[in-house]
Backbone bond lengths (Angstrom), bond angles and torsions (degrees), N, CA, C in turn:
res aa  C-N    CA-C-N  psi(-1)  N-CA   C-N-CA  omega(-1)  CA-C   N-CA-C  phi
1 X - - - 1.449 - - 1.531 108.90 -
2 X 1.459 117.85 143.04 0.977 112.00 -158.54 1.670 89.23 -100.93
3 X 1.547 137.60 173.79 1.117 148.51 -177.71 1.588 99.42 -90.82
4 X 1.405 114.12 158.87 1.438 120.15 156.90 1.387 133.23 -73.52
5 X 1.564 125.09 106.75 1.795 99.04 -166.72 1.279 133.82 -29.22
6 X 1.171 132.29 145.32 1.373 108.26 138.20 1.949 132.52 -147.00
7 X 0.870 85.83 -166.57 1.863 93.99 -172.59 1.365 103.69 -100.71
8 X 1.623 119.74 154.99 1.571 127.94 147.20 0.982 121.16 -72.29
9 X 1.539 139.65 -44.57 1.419 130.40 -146.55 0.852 128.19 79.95
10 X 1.541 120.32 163.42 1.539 116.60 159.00 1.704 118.35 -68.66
11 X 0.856 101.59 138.88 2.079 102.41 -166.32 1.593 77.12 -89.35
12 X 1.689 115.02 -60.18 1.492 110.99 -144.98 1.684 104.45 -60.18
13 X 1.359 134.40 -37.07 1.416 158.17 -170.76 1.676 90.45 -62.15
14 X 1.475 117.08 -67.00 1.511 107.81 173.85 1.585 154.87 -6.30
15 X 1.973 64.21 -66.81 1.463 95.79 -174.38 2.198 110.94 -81.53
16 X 1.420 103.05 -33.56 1.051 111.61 -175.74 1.456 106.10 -82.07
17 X 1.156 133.00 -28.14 1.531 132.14 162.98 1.549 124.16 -67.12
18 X 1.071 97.58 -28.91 1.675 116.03 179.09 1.801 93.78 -72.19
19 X 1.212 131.03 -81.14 1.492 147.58 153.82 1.390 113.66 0.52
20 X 1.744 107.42 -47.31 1.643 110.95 -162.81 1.466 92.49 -79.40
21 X 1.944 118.56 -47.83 1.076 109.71 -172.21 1.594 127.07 -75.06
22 X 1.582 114.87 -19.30 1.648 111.25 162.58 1.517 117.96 -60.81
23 X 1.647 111.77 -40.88 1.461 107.40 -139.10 1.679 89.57 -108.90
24 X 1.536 135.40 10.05 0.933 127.82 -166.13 1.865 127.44 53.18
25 X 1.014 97.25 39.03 1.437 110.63 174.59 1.470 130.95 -85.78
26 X 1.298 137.97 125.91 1.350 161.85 143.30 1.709 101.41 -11.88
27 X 1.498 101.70 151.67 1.553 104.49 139.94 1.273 109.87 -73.61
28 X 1.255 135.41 -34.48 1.378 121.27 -171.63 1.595 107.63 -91.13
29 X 1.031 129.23 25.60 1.275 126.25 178.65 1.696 110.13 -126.10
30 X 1.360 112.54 7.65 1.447 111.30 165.73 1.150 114.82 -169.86
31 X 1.433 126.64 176.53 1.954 118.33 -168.69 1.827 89.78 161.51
32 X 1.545 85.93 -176.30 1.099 78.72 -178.89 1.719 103.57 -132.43
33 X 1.045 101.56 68.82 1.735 113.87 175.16 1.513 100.71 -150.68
34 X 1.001 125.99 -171.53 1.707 121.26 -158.49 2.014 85.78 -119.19
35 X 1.350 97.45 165.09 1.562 120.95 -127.67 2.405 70.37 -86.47
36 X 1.525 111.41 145.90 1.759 92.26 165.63 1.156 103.82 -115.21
37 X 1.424 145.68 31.16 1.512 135.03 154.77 1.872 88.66 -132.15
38 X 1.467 89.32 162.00 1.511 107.11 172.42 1.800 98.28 -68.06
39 X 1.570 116.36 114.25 1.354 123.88 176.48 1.370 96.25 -80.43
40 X 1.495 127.86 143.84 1.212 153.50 173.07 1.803 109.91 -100.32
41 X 1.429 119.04 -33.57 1.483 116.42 158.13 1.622 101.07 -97.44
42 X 1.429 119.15 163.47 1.807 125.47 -179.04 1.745 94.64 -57.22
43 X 1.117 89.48 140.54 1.684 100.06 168.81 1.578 95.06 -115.79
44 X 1.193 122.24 150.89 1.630 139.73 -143.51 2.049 99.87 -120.90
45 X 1.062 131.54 86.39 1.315 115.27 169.23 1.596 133.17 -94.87
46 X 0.945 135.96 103.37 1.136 159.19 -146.06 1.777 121.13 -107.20
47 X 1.397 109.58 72.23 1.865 118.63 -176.36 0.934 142.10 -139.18
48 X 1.512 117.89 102.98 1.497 140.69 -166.19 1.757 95.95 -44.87
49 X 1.549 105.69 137.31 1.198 102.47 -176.10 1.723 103.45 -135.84
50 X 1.320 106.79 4.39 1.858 125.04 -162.14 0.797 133.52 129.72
51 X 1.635 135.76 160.47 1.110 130.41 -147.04 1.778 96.91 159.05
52 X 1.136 98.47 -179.24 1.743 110.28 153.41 1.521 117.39 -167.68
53 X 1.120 114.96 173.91 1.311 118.36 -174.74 1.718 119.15 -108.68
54 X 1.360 131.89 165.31 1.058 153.69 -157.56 1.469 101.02 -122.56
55 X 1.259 151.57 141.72 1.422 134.52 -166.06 1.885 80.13 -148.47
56 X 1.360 107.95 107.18 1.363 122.11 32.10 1.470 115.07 -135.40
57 X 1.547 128.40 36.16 1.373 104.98 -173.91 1.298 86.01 -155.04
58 X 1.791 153.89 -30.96 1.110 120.07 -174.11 1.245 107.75 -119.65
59 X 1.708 119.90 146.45 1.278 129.55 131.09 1.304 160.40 -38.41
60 X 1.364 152.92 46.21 1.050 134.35 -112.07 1.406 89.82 -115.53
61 X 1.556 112.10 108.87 1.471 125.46 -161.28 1.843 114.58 -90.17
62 X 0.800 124.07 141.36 1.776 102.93 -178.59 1.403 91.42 -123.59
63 X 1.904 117.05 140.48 1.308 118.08 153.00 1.471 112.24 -175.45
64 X 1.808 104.16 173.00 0.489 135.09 -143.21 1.826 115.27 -92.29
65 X 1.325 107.82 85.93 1.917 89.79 -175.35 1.057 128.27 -107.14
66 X 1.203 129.59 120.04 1.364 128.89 -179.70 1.276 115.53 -109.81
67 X 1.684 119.36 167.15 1.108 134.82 -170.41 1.854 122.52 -119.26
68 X 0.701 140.90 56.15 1.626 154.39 -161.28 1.910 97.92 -64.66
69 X 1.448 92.58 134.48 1.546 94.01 171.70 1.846 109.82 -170.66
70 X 0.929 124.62 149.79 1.535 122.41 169.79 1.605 117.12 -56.22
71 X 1.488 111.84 -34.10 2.002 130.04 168.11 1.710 106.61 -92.56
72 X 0.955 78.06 109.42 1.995 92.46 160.97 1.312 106.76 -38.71
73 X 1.605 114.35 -78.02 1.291 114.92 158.03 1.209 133.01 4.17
74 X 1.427 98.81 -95.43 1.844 110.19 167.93 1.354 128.81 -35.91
75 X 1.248 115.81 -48.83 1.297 132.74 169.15 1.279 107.40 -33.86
76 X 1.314 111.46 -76.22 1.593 127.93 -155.60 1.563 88.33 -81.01
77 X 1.107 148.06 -50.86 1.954 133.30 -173.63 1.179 83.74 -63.21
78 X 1.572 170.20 -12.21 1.656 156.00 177.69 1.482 84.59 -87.64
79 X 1.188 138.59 -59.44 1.465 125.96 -151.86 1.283 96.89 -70.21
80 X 1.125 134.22 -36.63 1.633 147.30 -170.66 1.171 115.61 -57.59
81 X 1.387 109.42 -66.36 1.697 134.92 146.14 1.114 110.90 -23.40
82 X 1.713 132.41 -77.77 1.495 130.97 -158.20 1.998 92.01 -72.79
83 X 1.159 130.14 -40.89 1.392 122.24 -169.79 1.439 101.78 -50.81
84 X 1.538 98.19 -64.33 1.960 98.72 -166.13 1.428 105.68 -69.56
85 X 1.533 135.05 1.22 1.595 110.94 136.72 1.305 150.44 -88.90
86 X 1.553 93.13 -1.96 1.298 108.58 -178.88 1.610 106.02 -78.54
87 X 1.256 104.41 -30.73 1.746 129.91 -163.50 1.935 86.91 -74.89
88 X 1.158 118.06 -48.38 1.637 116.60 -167.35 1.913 99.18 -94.00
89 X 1.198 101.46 3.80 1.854 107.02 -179.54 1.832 106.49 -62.35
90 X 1.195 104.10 -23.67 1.815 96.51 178.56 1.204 124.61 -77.48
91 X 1.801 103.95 -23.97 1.346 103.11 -161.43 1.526 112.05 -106.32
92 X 1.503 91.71 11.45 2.175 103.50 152.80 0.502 117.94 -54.85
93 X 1.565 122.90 -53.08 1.418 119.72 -127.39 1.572 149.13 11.39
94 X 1.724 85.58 68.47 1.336 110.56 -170.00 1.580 112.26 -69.01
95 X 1.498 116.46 151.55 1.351 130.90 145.08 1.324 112.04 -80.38
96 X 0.838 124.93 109.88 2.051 120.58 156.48 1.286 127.34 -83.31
97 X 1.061 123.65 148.57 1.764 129.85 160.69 1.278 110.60 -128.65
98 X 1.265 117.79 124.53 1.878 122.03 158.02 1.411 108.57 -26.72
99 X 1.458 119.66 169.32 1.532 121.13 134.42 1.271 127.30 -59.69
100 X 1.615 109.14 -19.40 1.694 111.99 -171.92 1.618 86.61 -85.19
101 X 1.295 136.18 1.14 1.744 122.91 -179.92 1.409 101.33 90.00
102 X 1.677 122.70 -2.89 1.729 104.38 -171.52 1.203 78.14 -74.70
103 X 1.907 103.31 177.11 1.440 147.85 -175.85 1.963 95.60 -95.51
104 X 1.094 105.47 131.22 1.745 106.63 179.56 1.364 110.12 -132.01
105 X 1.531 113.25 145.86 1.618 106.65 -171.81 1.277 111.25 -67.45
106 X 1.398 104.28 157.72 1.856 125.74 174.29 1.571 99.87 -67.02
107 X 1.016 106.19 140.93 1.710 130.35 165.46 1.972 99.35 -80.40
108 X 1.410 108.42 107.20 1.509 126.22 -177.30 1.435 95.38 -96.29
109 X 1.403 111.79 -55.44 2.009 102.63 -177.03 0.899 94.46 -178.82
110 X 1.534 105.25 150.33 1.586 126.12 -172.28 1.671 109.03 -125.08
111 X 1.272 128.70 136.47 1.308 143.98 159.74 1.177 110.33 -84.59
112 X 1.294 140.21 149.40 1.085 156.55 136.03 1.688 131.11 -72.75
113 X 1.111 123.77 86.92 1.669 120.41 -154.90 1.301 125.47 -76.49
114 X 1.593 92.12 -43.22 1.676 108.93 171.32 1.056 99.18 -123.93
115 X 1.104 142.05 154.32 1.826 163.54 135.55 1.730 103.31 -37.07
116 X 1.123 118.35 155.52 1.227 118.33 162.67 1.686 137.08 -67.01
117 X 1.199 107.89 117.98 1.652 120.53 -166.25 1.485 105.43 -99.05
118 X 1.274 112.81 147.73 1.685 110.57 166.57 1.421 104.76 -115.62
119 X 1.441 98.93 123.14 1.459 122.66 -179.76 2.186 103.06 -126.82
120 X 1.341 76.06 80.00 1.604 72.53 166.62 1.447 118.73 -78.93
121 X 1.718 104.51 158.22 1.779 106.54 -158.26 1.322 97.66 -95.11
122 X 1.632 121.41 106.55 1.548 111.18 155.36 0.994 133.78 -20.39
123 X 1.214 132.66 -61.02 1.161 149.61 179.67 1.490 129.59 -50.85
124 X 1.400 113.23 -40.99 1.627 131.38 178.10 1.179 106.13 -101.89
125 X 1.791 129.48 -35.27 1.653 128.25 -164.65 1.327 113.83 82.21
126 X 1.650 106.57 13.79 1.599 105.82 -169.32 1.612 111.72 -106.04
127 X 1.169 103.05 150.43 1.367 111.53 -174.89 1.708 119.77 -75.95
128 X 1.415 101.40 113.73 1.353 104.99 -178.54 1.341 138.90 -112.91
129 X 1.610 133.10 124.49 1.376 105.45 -179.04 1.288 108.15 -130.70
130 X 1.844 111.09 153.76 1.322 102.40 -172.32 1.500 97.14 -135.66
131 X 1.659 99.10 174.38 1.676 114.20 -165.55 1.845 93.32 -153.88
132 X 1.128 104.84 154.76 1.642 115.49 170.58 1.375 101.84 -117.94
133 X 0.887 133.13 145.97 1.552 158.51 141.25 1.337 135.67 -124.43
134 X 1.666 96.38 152.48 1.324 113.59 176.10 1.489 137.97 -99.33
135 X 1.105 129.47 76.52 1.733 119.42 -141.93 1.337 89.51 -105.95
136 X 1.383 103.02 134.34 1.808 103.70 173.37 1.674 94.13 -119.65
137 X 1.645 84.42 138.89 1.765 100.36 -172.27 1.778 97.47 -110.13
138 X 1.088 101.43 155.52 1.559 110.22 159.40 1.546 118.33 -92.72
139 X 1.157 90.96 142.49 2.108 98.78 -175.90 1.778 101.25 -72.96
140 X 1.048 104.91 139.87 1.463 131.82 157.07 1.605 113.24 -55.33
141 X 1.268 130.32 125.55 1.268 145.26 169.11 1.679 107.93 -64.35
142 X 1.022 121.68 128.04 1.596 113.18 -178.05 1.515 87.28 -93.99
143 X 1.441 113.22 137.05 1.798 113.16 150.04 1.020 111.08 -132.25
């Protein structure tokens, strides 16, 4: 018997839709490109950096999230925040949808790779913190 195709999804869309709906987040409060004014609430960055897949059902996505804010503080309680939902993201077992209406993979389990680091941005003076993760998604059934 042959299997049913299927698709990955967007991993990065997933994860940031999943995020908007725990943490009460904006479109303008996360994405996955770096924040262009100094944000005064945490701005949320969100970027697949590798991974590979399992054929036929998981993803195992790797990235990169950071937390941008004018307060150190703030910064780092958003990174804190988005980790320990990503960390409790399996045991939803959520359906997702984009804003564009696509279908996006389920969050199966997440690793935590690095702990949170502060890497403030030369460049802006803004307070930054970052974390790596491992989120493994389940593939989408094509019908």
């Amino acid at each position: 018997m042959i299997p049913p195709p299927v698709m990955f999804g967007d991993a990065e869309a997933s994860v940031l839709t999943f995020l908007r709906l725990k943490m009460g987040l904006g479109l303008g409060d996360c994405g996955t490109d770096f924040p262009e004014s100094q944000p005064r609430n945490p701005y949320i960055v969100v970027r697949r950096y590798g991974g590979n897949v399992r054929y036929p059902a998981i993803d195992y996505a790797r990235f990169s999230i950071e937390s941008w804010c004018v307060d150190r503080g703030l910064a780092q309680d958003a990174l804190q925040a988005a980790l320990g939902w990503l960390l409790w993201a399996p045991t939803l077992n959520l359906t997702l949808t984009a804003p564009d209406g696509s279908r996006l993979p389920r969050i199966t389990k997440t690793f935590i790779e690095s702990g949170p680091q502060y890497f403030p941005d030369p460049v802006s003076a803004e307070h930054r913190w970052i974390s790596t993760v491992a989120v493994y998604m389940r593939a989408l059934e094509v019908s």
